[in-house]
C-alpha positions in Angstrom: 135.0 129.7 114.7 132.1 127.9 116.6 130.2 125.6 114.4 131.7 127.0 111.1 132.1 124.4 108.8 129.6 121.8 110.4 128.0 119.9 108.2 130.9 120.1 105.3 130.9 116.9 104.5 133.1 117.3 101.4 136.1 118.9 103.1 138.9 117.1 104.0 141.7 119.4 104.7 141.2 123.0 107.1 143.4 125.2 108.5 143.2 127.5 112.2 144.3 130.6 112.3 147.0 131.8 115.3 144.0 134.0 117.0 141.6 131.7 117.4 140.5 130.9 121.0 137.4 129.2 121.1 136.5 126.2 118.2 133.1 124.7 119.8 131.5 122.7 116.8 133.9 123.8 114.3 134.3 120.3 112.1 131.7 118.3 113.4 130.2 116.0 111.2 132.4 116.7 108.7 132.9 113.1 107.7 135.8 113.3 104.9 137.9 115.4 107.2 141.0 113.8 107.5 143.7 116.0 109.5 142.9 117.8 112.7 144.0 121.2 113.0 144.2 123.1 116.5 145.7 126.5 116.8 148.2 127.4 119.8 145.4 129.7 121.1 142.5 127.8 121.3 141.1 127.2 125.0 138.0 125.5 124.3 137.4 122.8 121.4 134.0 121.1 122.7 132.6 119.0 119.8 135.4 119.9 117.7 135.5 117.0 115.5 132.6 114.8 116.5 131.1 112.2 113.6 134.6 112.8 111.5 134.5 109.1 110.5 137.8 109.6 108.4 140.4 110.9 111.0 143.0 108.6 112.3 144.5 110.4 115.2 143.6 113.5 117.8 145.2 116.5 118.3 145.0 119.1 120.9 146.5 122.4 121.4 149.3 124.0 124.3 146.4 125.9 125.7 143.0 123.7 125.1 140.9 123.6 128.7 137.5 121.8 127.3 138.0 119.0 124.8 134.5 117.5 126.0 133.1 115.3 123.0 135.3 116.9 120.9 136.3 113.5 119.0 133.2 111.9 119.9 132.0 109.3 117.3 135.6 109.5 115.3 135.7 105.6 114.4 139.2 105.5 112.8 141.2 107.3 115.6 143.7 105.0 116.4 146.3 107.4 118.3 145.4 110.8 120.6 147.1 113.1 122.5 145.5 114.9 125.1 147.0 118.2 126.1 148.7 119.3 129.3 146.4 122.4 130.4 143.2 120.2 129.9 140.3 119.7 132.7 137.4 118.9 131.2 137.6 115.5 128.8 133.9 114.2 128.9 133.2 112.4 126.0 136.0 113.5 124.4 136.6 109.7 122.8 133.4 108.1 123.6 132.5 105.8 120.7 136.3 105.7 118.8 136.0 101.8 118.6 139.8 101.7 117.0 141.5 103.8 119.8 143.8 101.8 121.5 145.7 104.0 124.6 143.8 106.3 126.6 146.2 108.5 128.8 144.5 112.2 130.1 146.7 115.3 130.6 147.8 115.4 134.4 145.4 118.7 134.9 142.1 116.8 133.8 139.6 116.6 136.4 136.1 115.2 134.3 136.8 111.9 132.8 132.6 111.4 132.6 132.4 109.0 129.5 135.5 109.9 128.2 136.5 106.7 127.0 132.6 104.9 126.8 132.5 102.0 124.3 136.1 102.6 122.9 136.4 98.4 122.4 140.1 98.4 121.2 141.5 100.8 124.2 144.2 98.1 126.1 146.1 100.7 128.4 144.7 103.2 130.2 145.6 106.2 133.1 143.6 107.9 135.4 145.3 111.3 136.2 146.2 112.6 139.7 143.2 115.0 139.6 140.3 113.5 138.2 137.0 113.2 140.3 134.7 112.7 138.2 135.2 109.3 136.3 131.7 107.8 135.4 131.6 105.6 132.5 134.8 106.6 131.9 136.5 103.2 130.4 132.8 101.5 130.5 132.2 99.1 127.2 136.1 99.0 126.6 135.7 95.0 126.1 139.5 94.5 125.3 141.2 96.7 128.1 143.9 94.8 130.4 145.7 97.5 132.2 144.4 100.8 134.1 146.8 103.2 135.9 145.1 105.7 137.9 147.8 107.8 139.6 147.7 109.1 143.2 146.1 112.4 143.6 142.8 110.6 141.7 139.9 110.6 144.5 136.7 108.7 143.3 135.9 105.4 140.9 132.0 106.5 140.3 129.4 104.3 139.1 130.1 102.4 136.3 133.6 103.3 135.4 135.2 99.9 134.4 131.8 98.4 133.4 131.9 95.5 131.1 135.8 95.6 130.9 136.3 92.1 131.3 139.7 91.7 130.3 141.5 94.0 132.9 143.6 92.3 134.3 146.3 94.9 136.3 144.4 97.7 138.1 146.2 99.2 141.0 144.3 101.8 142.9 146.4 104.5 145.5 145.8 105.1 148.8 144.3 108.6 147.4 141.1 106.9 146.5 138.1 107.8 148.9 135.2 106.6 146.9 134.8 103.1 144.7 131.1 103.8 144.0 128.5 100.8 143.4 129.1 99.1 140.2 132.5 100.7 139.4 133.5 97.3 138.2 130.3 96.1 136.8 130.5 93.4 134.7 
């Protein structure tokens, strides 16, 4: 199904078939499209819904492995869930201003801007095996609470910049690396 309605800006309801595995691009920029659909199959969803300005929550499939930037630009989110079996979740909610929780799947190990310039996110979790978490919460002006759960091994560059309002952070003894500017402000 990769890129096969982009562009549709009239549609607002779609359906996925039970066979499909792989939905790069599917929905993007398809701006009236107010219900995500994943199938069970589906192992890779990368760009998925990006520049959907009507949805109002995220979905993800049992099986989904790449969700990177797949809700990028999605303004109204207010609720996601992120699957169990996913590892790669750069971008995935960069830009979705009304988000307000941001908790990855324990299997995710890229968190690269996963979370950039989502203003409204309060909580949010760092899972056991994420290395990789640059600009991850960076521009999240109204955050006040960060879990990141043992197992976690690097804060890189940038990750809590401009959060100004976090105020609980607790960081495991599994943390190796707190690169420069982590906490930027």
């Amino acid at each position: 199904m990769e890129g096969t309605y982009r562009d549709c800006q009239n549609l607002t309801t779609a359906a996925c078939g039970n066979k499909v595995i792989t939905m790069d691009s599917t929905y993007s920029n398809c701006i009236n499209l107010k219900t995500p659909v994943c199938g069970p199959n589906v192992i890779n969803m990368r760009n998925t819904y990006s520049n959907c300005r009507n949805l109002t929550s995220a979905v993800c499939g049992p099986n989904v492995i790449d969700m990177s930037s797949s809700y990028s630009n999605c303004q109204n989110i207010t609720s996601a869930v992120c699957g169990k079996r996913v590892q790669n979740f750069t971008g995935t909610y960069l830009n979705c201003q009304n988000l307000t929780e941001g908790v990855c799947g324990s299997n995710v190990v890229n968190m690269y801007d996963c979370y950039y310039n989502c203003r409204n996110l309060i909580n949010g979790v760092i899972g056991p095996r994420v290395t990789n978490t640059y600009r991850s919460f960076a521009n999240c002006l109204n955050m006040t609470n960060v879990r990141i759960l043992n197992g976690a091994t690097n804060l890189n560059y940038n990750t809590f910049e401009n959060c100004r309002n976090l105020t609980e952070i607790l960081i495991p003894k599994s943390i190796m690396t707190i690169q420069d500017n982590a906490f930027y402000n």
